[in-house]
Each structure stands twice: as structure tokens, then as C-alpha cells.
N, C-alpha and C positions, 0 to 999 in steps of 0.2 A: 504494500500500500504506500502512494505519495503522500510524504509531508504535504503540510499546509503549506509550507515556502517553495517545497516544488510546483505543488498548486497552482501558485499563486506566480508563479515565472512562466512556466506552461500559459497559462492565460493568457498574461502579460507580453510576450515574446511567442505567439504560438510558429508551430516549426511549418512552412509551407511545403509539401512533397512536389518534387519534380512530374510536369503530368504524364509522364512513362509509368509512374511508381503510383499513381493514387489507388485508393480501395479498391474505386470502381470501374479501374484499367478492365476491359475487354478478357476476358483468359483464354479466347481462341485465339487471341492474337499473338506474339511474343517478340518481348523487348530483347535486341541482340543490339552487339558491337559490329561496327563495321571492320572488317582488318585491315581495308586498306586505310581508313585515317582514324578509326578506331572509335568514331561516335557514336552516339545510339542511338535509335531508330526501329519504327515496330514494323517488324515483318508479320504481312498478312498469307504469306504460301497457302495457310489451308483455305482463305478466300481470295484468289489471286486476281479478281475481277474489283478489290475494293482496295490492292497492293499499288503501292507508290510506282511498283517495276513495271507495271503495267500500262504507267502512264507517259512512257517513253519507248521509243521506236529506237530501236540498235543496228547496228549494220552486222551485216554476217561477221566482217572482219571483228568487232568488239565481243562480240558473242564469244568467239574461238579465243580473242586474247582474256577474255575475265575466266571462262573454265581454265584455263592453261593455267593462270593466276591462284584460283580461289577456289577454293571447297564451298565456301558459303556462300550467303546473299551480300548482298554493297547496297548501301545507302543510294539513294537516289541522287545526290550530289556528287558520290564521286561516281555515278555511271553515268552521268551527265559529261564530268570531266573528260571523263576516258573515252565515251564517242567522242566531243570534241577535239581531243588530241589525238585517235587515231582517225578520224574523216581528215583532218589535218595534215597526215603523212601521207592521204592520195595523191 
């Protein structure tokens, strides 16, 4: 059980959660790290129609260089990047 002085700072200072982390986060959804810049971001794979990845159009060639690259999913920022720098090397 909290003190009254913890109480009383909890109230006073309350802690605000990151919106990845609150109660009422999604749980089909899941909060991962990107590995290439290591940020966080919710992957929707098991609804891939409501997924950030889905709202970007890839060229073959980025497709082949991020499996080469990555086991996992990438943020929508850097598979933004990474089309951009390799449509760039056409």
C-alpha cells in the first residue's frame, strides 16, 4: 500500500505513458523496434490492411534489398528512406 506522501506526489506529478504503452493499446496489435534506426512503432501484420506498410508502394528492387537486410518489419520512415535512396541509385 502507498503512503499518503506517495499519494499525494502521484496526484500531484501524475506519470503520463507513452501512447504505444497505455492500458488501452490494441493487443492485436504489437509495439516493436525498428532495427534499422531502432524506434518504435506498432506493427499491424495480423491486420495488414490497417498496417503503416501498406501505405507505401516499394519497388521490387527495395523489397529484395530490406529481406537481404532484415528478419523483421521497418518503420514506415525508414522504408520511406530506403525507397528513396535506392529509386535514387536508378
Amino acid at each position: 500500500m502507498k503512503s499518503k506522501k506517495a499519494r499525494a506526489l502521484i496526484a500531484e506529478f501524475p506519470l503520463e505513458r507513452p501512447p504505444l504503452f497505455r492500458k488501452n493499446f490494441d493487443s492485436k496489435h504489437e509495439a516493436k523496434h525498428c532495427p534499422r534506426c531502432q524506434g518504435q512503432f506498432i506493427c499491424k501484420a495480423n491486420r495488414i490492411h490497417r498496417c503503416d506498410c501498406s501505405n507505401i508502394c516499394l519497388s521490387f528492387e527495395t523489397i529484395e534489398y530490406v529481406r537481404q537486410l532484415y528478419d523483421e518489419c521497418l518503420c514506415l520512415n525508414c522504408l520511406k528512406e530506403l525507397e528513396a535512396t535506392v529509386t535514387s541509385l536508378k
